[in-house]
N, C-alpha and C positions, 0 to 999 in steps of 0.2 A: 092514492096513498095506501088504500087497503092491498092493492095487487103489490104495490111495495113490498108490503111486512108479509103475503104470503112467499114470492121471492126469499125474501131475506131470510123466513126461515124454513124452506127447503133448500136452501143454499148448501151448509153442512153437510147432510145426508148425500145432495149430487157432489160433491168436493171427496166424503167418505167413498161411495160408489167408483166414481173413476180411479181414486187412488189403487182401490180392490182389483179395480179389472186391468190395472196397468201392471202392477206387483205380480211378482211369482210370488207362490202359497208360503214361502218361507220366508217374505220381506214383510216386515210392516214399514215402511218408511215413510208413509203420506196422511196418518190418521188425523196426528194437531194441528193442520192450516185450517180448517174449517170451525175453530173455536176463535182460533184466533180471528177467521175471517167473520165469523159470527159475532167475537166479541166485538170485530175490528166494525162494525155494522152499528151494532150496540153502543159503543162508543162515540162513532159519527153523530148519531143519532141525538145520544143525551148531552153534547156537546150543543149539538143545533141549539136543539131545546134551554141549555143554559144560555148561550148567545142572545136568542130572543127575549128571553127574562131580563138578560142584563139590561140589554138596547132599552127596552120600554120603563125599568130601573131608572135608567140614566135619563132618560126623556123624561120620567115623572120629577128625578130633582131638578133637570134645570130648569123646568116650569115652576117648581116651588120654589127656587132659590130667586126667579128672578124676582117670582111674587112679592118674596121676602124682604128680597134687597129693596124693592119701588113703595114697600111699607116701610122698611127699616127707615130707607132714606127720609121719608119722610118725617116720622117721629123721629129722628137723630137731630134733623136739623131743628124740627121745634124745643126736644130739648136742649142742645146746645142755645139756644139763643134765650130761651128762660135760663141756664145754666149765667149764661152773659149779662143778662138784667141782672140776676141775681151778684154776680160778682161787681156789677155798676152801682146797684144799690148798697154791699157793704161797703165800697169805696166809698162813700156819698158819708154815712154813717160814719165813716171811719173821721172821714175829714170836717162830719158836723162837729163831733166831740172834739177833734182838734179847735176847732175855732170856739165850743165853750170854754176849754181849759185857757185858750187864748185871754177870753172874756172875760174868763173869771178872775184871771190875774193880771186885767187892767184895771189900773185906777179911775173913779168914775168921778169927776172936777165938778161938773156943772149938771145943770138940766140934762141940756142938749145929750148929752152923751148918756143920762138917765136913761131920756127916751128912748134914745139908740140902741142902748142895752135892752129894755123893756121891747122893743120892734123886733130887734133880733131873736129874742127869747119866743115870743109870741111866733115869728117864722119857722125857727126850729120844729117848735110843736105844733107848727099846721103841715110841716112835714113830716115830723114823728105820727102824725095823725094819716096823714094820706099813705105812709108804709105800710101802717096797722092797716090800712081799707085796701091796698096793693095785694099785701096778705091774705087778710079775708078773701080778696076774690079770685087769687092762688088756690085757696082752700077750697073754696067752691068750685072755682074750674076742676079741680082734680076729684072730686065726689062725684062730680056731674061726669067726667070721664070716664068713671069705675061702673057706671050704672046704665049706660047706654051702650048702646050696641055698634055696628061698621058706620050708617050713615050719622048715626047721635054724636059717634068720635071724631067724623070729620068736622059738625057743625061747631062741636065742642073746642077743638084743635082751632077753627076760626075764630072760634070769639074767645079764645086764648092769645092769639096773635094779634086782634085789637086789643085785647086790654095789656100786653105786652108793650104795643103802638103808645098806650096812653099812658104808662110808666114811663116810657122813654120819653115823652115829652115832658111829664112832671120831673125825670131826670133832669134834661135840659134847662127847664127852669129851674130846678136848683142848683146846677152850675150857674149858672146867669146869676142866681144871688149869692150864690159864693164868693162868683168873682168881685160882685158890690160890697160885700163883706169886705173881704181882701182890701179892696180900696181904704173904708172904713177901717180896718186895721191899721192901712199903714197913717191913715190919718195919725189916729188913736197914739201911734206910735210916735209923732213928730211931738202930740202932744202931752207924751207922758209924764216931762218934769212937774207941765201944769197940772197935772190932776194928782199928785202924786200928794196933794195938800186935800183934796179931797177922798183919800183914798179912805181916811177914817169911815166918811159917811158912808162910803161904796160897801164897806164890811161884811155890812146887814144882809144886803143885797145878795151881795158876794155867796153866804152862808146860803142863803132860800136857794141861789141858783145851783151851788152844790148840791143840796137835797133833793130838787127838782133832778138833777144828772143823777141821780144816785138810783130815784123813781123809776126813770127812764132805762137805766140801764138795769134793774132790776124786771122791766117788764117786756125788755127787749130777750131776756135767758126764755123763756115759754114762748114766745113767738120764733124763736131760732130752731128750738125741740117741735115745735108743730108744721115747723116750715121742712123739715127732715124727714117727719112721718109723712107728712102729705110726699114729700117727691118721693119716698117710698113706696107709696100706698100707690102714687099714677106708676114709678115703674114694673110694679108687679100688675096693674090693669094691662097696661100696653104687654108684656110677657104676653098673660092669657089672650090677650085679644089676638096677637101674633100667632101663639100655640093653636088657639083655635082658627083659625086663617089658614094654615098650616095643615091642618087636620082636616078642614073642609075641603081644601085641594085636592089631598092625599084620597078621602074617600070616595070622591066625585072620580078620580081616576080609575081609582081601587072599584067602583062600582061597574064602571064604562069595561074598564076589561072583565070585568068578572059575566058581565050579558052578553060581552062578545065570547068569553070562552063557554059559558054553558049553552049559547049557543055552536058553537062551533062540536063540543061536547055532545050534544042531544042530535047534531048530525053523522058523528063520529061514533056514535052508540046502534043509531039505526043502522049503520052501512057494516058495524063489525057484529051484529046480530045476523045481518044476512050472509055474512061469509063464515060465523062459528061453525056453523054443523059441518062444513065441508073441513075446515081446518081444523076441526077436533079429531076428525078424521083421520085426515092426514097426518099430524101430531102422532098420533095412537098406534100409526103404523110406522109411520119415520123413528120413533124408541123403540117398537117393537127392534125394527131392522137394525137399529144402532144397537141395542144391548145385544142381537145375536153376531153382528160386524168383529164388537169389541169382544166376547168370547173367541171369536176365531183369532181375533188378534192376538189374544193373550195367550192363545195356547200354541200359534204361531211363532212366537216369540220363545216360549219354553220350548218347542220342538227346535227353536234353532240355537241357543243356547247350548241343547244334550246333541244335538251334532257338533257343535265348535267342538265343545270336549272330545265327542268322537275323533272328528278328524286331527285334531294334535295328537293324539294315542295313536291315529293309524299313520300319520307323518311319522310318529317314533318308531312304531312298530315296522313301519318300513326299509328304515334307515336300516334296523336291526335286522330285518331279513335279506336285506343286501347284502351285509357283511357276514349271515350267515350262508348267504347262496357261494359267496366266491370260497366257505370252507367246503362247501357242499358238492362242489364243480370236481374235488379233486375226487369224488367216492361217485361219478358218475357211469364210470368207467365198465364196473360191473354189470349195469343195468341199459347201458348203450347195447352191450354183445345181445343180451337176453330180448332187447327189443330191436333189431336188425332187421327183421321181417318185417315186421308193425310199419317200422321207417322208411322202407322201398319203397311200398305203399302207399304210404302217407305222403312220401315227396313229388308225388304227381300232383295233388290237393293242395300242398303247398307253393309251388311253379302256378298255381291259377290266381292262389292269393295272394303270390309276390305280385306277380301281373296286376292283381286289379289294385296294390296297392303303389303301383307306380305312379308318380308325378308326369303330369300333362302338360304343356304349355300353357294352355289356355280353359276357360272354364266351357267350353261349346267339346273341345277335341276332348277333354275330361267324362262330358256325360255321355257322348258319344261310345268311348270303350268303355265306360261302363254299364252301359244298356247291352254293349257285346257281351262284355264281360258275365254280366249278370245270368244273361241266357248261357252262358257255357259254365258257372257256376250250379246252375240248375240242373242242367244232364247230370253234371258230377253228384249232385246232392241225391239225383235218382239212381245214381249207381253205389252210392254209401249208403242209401238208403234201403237197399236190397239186400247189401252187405250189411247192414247191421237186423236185418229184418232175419238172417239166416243166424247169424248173432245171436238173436234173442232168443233163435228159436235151440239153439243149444245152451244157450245160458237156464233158458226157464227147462229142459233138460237137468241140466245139472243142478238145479236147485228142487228138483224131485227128488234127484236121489240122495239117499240117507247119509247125513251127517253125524259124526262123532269118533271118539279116538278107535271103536272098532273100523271104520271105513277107513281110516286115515290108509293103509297100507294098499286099498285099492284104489284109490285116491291115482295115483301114477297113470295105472292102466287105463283109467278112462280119459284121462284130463292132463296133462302134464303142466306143471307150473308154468311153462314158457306159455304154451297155448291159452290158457288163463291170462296174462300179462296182455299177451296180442287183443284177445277179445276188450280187456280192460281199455288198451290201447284205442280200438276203432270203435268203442264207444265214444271215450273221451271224443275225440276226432271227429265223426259226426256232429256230437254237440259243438263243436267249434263252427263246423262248414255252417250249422244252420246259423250259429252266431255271425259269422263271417255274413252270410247272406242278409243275415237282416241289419245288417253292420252299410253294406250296398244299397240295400234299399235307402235306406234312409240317408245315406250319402250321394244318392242318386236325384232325391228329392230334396238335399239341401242345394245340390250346384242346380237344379234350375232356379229355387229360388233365386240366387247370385244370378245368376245369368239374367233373372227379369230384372235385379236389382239393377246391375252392370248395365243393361242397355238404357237406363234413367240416369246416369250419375257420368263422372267423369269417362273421357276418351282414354282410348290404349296409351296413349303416349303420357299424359296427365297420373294415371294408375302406376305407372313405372318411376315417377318423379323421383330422387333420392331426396329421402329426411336425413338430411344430414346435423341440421342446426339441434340443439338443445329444444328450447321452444316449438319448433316445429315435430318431434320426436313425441312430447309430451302432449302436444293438440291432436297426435294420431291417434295416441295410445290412450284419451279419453274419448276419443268417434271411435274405435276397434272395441272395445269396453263397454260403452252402448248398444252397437251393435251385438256384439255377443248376448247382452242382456235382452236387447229386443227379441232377435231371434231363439233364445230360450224361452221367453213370454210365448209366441208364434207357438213352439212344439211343445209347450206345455198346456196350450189352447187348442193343439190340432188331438192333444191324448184326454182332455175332456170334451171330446164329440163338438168344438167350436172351431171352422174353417176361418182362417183368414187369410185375404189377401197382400200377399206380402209387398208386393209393387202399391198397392194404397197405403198400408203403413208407412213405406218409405216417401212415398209424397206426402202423407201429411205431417212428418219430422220436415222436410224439406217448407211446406207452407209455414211451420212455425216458425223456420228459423229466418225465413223471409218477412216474416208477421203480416202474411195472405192469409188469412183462415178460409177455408169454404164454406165451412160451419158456425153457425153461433155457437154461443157459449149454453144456451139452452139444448138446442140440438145434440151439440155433443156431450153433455151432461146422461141428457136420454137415452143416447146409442151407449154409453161407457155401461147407466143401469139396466138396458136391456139387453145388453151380452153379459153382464155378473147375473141377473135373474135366468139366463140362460146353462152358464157354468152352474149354479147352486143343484138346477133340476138336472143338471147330467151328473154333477156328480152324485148326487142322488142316486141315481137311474144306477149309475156306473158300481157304485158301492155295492146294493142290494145284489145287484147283477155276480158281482165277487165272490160276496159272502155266500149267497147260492150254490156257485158252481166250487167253491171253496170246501164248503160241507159235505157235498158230495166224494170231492178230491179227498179228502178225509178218511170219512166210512170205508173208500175204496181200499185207501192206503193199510186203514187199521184195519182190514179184513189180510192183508198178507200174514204171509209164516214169519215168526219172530220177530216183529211188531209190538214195540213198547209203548206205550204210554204213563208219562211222568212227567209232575207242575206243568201239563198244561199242554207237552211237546212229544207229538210221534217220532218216535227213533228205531233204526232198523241197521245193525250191522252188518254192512256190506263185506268186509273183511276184516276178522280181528286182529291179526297181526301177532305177533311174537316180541317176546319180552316185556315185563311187567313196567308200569309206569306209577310212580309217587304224585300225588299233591305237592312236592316240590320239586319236581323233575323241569327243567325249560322243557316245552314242548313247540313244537316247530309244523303248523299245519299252511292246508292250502284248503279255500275254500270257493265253491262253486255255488252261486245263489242265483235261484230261476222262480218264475211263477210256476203256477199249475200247469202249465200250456207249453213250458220249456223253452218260453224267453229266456234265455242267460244276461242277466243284469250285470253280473260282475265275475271276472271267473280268474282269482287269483294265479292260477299257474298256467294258463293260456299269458297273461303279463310278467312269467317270470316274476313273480311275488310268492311272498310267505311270509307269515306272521309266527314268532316266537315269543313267549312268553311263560310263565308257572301256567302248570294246569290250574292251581287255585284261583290264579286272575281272571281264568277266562269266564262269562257272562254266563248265570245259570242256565242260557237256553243251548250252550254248547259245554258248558263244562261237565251236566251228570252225563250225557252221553258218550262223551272222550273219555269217562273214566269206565267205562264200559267195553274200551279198548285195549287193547296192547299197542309197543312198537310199530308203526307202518300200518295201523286200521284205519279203517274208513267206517263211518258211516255215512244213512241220511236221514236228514230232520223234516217235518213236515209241522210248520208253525200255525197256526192259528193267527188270523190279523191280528186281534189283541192283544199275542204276543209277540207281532210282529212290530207294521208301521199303522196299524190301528184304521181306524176311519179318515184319516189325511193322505195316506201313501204317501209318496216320495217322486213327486212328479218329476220332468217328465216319462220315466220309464216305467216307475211302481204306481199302481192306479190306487183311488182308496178303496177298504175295505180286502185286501190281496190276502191269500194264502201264498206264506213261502216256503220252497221248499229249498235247501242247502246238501248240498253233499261234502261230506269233510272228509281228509283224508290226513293222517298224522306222517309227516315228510321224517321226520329224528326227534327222538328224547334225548337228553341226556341229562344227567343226575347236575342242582344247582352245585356252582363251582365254592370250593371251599373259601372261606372270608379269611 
């Protein structure tokens, strides 16, 4: 039970954990199943617990109901059958008076019929007498039942049902003389005319026996009111006796569980004393990790929020520089002539990177040219290389010699603008080959993965299938969708220093979807937290590692000649350009963003892009320095992570903690168009 509820609740935390290490840094999509599965736990649990409750609930009333009903039955039926005496004996009474008034209004002739009246008189009242002693012991039976206790009520309850016995037989006898009345009536009857001469003397008689009925019925009102309290007074005894019967059940069970639960309790206290310290432990650490989890969450979730916005600005911005490229196509014309040389050049560079971007048949003949490719990439890059090395070494020339509107006129003689352009030119250029190159690499290392995937998965002929149907279209395009997502996870795990095997990923998607696992659920809980405990210390490692060589890239940068620093951002105008630019001019740039090391993340005018917009839209870490320009300048920027992608980066390409650096270069202004 105890290893139970430690489960149960590291449950959560391993549920949070794998969701971390399955997600790229910009998903949260798996934080609430481990509430739910926690509450879902919780829930099970106090469910249980109410069940058991109820069950033993239900077991304690039918035990008491049955008690009840085998007492009820039993006092039901002795009272109903006093109920029945009692309704026998007002019958009796009812039909004695009948037969006084009878009596009383026969005429009485002779002796004989005297006496008749006098015997009958005399019966009446040895049974109006034996009622009264009936009653009385009515009365007593039910005082003696109010005052004894379970065994006193049953002896009580017996010697109720003999003297019950012995009413009914005095009943019986009083029928039996009723019916001889009866007879004596109808005699009485045959012989009314004769006594009817007698009836003077009978008068007298007549009168005392009224007054006797009158007695009678006057002491019969107190013995009806005593016979009411008393059957009140027994059914309020039998209530309590019941209630408390009732009660004794209840507590006798109520007791019986309460020893088995504090038993059960005082062993349930020893075994969770021996597992707190470790589980307070644990607890102390599992919130630790879940409040730093759910920070990452949250700020994940705002990071990707101000990207969504990003990207619809840069979808619009796109759109926009499209339809300003096809105005732009027509004024290229000038700048074709002036870069002709550059282009010769450069079209041998270009011939290696059409070639390596040619389509293969197959993913084996793919990586094959381009492990060729690569290598004859690589001469080239060491002969641009030389060339741009001889490059810089007249560039850092020229940026010796003195600027300003007096040089401008020697300006020609050293340097002429085409030759400027060209250099400009095979700089650009370079940084593409090296882009291109690292562009190979990593397209090199994604077809073998395919290729280990490809030899585990379907045959050549099954991979060529046509998806023709609806349904079948929509089942590819959520496995291609996965895919893509897995293998971003993959290169977003191979840029925080975690290798993984991609031929094991793809079998253990394939064991899920068979529902073979090779792993328990414990096992792979542990592997999912010991590769996120892996990720947290590299990127760690990896950040410090950044900021470092970051700060250096810095100092470096801000120790050049004319070198700004402002809110926060080094800027360095590369070339100012000509003609002046407003805060409401469209401005129409291309932008080139690298790390310190001259990875090229994104390189707007290598993809035929550009971005137009007012100089006043553009984001303070590019706008005070475009205003620093003219027409067609350029500068570059040298950001700080803080003002960059911060301590998250931007996996898998931007690592966290990066310095970036940007080069901008303004493509046209032109003044906004009138409204």
């Amino acid at each position: 039970m105890n290893r139970a509820a430690t489960l149960t609740l590291n449950a959560p935390l391993l549920m949070l954990v794998a969701a971390l290490a399955l997600s790229t840094p910009f998903t949260a999509g798996a934080a609430p199943a481990f509430l739910d599965y926690a509450q879902q736990q919780t829930q099970q649990s106090q469910a249980q617990e109410k069940n058991d409750a109820a069950s033993a609930k239900q077991t304690q009333e039918n035990r008491q109901s049955a008690d009840n009903k085998k007492t009820g039955t039993s006092t039901s039926q002795l009272q109903k059958r006093i109920t029945s005496q009692q309704a026998a004996i007002a019958q009796k009474d009812k039909l004695i008076q009948q037969l006084k008034k009878q009596l009383a209004a026969t005429p009485q002739t002779d002796t004989a019929g005297a006496n008749e009246q006098a015997a009958l008189n005399k019966r009446i009242n040895e049974l109006q007498v034996a009622l009264s002693a009936a009653t009385a012991e009515k009365e007593a039976l039910i005082k003696k039942a109010g005052v004894v206790q379970n065994n006193n009520l049953k002896q009580s309850q017996a010697a109720a049902r003999q003297q019950i016995q012995q009413l009914t037989t005095q009943i019986q006898q009083a029928e039996a003389e009723n019916k001889r009345l009866s007879a004596s009536f109808t005699t009485l009857n045959k012989d009314k005319h004769a006594l009817m001469t007698r009836l003077a003397a009978a008068e007298k008689e007549k009168q005392a026996a009224l007054e006797q009925v009158k007695a009678l019925n006057a002491d019969k009102q107190p013995l009806t009111t005593r016979l009411a309290a008393a059957e009140k007074e027994k059914q309020a005894v039998l209530e309590q006796v019941k209630a408390l019967n009732a009660d004794k059940q209840s507590l006798t069970i109520r007791l019986a569980a309460a020893e088995k639960a504090q038993q059960a309790a005082l062993d349930q206290a020893k075994a969770l004393n021996a597992d707190k310290q470790p589980l307070t432990t644990r607890l102390a650490a599992a919130e630790k990790e879940k409040q730093a989890v759910l920070e990452q969450v949250k700020a994940l979730n705002a990071d990707k929020q101000s990207l969504t916005i990003r990207l619809a600005a840069a979808e619009k911005a796109q759109q926009a520089a499209l339809d300003q490229a096809k105005a732009l196509n027509a004024d290229k014309q000038p700048l074709a002539t002036r870069l002709a040389a550059a282009e010769k050049e450069k079209q041998a560079v270009l011939e290696q990177v059409k070639a390596l971007n040619a389509d293969k048949q197959s993913l084996t003949i793919r990586l094959a040219a381009a492990e060729k490719t690569q290598q004859a990439a690589l001469d080239q890059v060491k002969a641009l290389n030389a060339d741009k090395q001889s490059l810089s070494t007249r560039l850092a020339a020229a940026d010796k010699a003195p600027h300003g509107p007096a040089n401008d006129a020697a300006a020609p003689k050293n340097e002429p603008p085409e030759m400027a352009a060209i250099v400009a030119a095979y700089r650009l250029q370079a940084d593409k080959d090296n882009a291109q190159l690292r562009i190979k690499e990593d397209e090199i290392e994604l077809l073998r993965t395919q290729l280990s995937v490809q030899s585990k998965t379907r045959s050549g002929e099954s991979a060529a299938a046509k998806l023709s149907a609806s349904g079948e279209q929509q089942a590819y395009a959520i496995g291609a969708s996965m895919g893509s997502e897995a293998l971003n996870v993959l290169t977003t795990r191979r840029t925080q220093g975690v290798t993984v095997d991609a031929g094991l990923v793809l079998q253990g998607i394939e064991d899920a979807f068979r529902g073979q696992l090779r792993l328990g659920e414990q096992e792979r809980n542990k592997a999912l937290f010991d590769v996120s405990q892996q990720v947290f210390q590299n990127l760690n490692k990896i950040e410090q590692k950044n900021i470092s060589a970051g700060k250096k890239y810095q100092q470096a940068f801000a120790r050049k000649k004319d070198v700004v620093f402002k809110e926060g951002v080094y800027s360095r105008v590369d070339y100012p350009g000509k003609g002046k630019i407003s805060g409401n001019d469209l401005v129409t740039v291309v932008i080139k963003e690298m790390l310190t090391d001259g990875t090229v993340i994104n390189d707007m005018e290598a993809k035929d892009q550009a971005l137009t917009q007012k100089l006043d839209a553009y984001p303070p870490v590019f706008r005070e320095p475009l205003k620093r320009l003219q027409n067609h300048g350029s500068v570059t920027l040298v950001v700080p992570p803080e003002k960059a992608y911060g301590s998250k980066g931007l996996p898998p390409k931007i690592p966290p903690g990066a310095t970036m650096v940007y080069s901008v270069r303004i493509v046209d202004s032109q003044p906004e168009p009138a409204k």
